[in-house]
N, C-alpha and C positions, 0 to 999 in steps of 0.2 A: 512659695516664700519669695519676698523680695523687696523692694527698697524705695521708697518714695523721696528719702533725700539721701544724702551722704554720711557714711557709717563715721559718727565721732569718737569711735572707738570705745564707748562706756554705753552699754545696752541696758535699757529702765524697760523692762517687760512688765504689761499688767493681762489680767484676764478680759475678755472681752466676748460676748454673745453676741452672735449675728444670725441672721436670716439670707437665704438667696433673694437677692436682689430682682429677680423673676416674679418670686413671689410678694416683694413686695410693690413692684408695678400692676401685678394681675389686681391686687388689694386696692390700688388706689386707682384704676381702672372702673372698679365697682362703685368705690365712693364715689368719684364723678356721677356716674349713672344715678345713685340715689339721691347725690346732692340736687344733681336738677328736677328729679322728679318734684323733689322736697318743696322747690322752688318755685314748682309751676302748680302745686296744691296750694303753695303757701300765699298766691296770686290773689287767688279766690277765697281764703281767711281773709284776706283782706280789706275782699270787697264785704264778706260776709261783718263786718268787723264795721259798716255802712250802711248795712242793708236797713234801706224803710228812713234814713236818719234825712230829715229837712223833706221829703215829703208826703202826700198824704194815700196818697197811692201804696198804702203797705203790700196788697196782694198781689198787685203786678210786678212792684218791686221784687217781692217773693218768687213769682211766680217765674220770672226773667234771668236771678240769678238760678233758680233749681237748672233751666237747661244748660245756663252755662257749668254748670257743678255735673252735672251728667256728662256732658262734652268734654271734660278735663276727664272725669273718672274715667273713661274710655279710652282717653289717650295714653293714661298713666297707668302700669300695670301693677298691682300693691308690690309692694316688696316686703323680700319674705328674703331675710340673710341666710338660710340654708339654699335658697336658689342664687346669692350672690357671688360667694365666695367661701371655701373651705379655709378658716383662719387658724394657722401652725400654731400648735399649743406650746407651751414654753419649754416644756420639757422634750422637746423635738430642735431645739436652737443648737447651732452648730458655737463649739465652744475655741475663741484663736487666740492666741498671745501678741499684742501687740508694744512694739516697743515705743516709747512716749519719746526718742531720742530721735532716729531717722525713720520709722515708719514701717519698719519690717516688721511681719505679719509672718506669725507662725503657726501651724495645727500640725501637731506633732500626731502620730500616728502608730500604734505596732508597726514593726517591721515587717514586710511581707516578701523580703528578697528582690522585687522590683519595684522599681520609682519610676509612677506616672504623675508629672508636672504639667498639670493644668491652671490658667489664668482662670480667675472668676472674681464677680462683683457680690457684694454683698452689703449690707445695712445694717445699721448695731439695731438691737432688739429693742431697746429701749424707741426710738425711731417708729417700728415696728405698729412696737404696742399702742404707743399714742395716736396712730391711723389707725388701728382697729377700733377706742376707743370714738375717734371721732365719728368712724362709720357708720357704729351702733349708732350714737348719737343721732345720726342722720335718717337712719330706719326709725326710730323711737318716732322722730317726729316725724316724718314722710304717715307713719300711722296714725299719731292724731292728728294730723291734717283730713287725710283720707276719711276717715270716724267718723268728723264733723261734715266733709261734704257730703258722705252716704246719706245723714239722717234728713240734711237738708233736701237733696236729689229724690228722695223716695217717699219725706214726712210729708202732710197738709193739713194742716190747723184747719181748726172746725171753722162755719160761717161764724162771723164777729170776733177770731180768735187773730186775727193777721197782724194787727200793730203789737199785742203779745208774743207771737211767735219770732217776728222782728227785734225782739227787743229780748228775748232769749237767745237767741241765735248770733244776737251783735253783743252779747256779754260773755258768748262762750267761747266769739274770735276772739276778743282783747286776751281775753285769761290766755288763750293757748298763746297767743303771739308775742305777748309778755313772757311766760314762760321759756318759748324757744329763741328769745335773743339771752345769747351768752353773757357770762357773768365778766365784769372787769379781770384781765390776766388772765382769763381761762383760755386753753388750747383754741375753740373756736375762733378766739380774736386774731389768730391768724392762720386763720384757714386763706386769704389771698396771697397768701405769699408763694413763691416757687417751693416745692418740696423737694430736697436734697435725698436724691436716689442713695448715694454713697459718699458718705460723712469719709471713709476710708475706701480708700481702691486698694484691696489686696491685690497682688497680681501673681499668685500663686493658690493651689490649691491642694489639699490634706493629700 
């Protein structure tokens, strides 16, 4: 327990859900990782989103971006969110009282006879939850990225088929890259911003 400003002598306590703040670095530790895979697929949507476009050369074109689409698949290893992070279900959220007045932070406890006072950090759940959300987010599309370069990387349109497959292949970047730009006011619109580890510094603990 204990006190971020000074006690004005009228205590306004509300309920409040938090997470260890461990966990929620390890969390956003992960998303990093996926973000940039995300990134470095989403490179190559790009080009695929080009391919064959202003010249006449469809199958070299083709032919050029597939080893670059192998060279990225190899760099990039899929992500799979049960290899990334075990994400705390809600019903596992540590539940504290904090006061709206000076900032004490309460978890009241049974009594066990002894009192061990330990500091710790922690993050309100809500926080939490919108980084889990965004993560997924980021696995969703890191796989259709991944989707579209496999078919590219390992597909070969028949003889005379090359400025058709060009032109399938550069309708199926735009959809996805349309798709994965966020919607006005949705969470990803600020994904560059700093993330605030701890909205509150308890500096006591249960």
């Amino acid at each position: 327990m204990g006190n971020s400003e000074p006690c004005a002598g009228t205590c306004e306590f509300r309920k409040l859900e938090v997470v260890s703040a461990d966990e929620y670095a390890d969390l956003l530790e992960s998303f990093a990782t996926v973000a940039e895979q995300a990134e470095s697929l989403a490179a190559v949507v790009q080009e695929i989103a080009a391919l064959g476009g202003g010249t006449g050369d469809h199958e070299g074109a083709y032919r050029r971006l597939q080893i670059r689409a192998r060279e990225i698949l190899r760099l990039s290893p899929q992500c799979e969110p049960s290899h990334q992070i075990v994400v705390t279900p809600a019903d596992e959220y540590a539940t504290v009282w904090l006061c709206r007045t000076c900032g004490q932070v309460e978890a009241p406890q049974s009594c066990l006879g002894v009192c061990i006072r330990r500091n710790g950090d922690f993050v309100r759940s809500s926080d939490y939850v919108e980084l889990v959300a965004r993560f997924e987010a980021q696995i969703f599309k890191a796989h259709q990225f991944r989707s579209l370069l496999l078919q590219l990387a390992w597909v070969a349109p028949r003889e005379g088929q090359w400025e058709r497959a060009c032109q399938a292949f550069r309708e199926k970047a735009v959809e996805l890259l349309r798709s994965a730009q966020p919607s006005p006011g949705s969470m990803e619109d600020n994904r560059g911003d700093p993330v605030k580890l701890c909205a509150e510094r308890p500096r006591a603990g249960a």
